[in-house]
N, C-alpha and C positions, 0 to 999 in steps of 0.2 A: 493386502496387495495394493490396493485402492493408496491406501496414503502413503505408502513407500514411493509410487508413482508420482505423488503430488511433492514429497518431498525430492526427488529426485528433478522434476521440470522447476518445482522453486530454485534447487544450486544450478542448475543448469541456466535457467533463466537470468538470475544473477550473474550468471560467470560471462555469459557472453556479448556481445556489442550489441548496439540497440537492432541493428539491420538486421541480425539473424534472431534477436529474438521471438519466442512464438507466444501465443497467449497462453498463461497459465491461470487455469481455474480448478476450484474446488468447493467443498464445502464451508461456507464463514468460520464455522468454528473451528475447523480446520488449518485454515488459511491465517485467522489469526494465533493461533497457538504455534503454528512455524514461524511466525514472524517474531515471535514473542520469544521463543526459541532462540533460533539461530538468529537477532542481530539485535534485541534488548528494543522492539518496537510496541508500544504500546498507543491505542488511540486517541489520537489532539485534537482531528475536527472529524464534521463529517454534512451531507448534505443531502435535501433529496433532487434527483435529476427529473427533467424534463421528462426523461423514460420511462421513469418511475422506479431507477436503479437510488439507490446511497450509494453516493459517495465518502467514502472515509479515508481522511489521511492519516497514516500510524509513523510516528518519528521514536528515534533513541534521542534522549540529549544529552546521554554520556557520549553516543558515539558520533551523531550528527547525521546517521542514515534515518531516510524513509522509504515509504513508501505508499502509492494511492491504489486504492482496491474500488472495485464497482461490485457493488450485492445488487442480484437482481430479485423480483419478489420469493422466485423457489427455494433461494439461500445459496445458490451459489455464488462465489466472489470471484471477481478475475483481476487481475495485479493488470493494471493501468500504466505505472511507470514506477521507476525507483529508481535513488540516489543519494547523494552524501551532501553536507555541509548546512544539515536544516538548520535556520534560522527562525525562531520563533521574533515578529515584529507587533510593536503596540499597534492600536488602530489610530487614523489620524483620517480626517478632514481634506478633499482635495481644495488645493489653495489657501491650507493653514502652512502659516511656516512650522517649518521640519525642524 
């Protein structure tokens, strides 16, 4: 029941405009295997926060969605933000020329 929920707040979360969206969390493993699923996201970066959450960005670069997840120490993950047209960019030097 548990994950049919979680998979239901992911499309729902997805479908609607940023203003009405709610936080959606779940289990990591969870969270990454619908991602994985339903939009071809697998993980690019990730970090650890101030909070003492990870942060991890999961992109497609077939299709150009991502999206950022925060894992807190318990393992739960909650979707941060999400969208299209990822870009993966080289690293560069401020005030090298581009």
């Amino acid at each position: 029941m548990l994950r049919f929920m979680l998979i239901a707040l992911v499309v729902i979360g997805f479908s609607l405009p940023a203003s009405a969206q709610q936080t959606v969390c779940g289990k990591r493993g969870d969270v990454l295997k619908q991602l994985s699923v339903r939009h071809s996201e697998t993980p690019a970066a990730m970090g650890l926060s101030s909070t003492g959450g990870m942060l991890e960005v999961l992109t497609s670069p077939a299709s150009g969605s991502w999206t950022i997840i925060m894992t807190m120490p318990n393992g739960m993950s909650c979707l941060v933000a999400a969208g299209e047209n990822w870009e993966s960019v080289e690293p560069f030097v401020v005030g090298s020329r581009v």
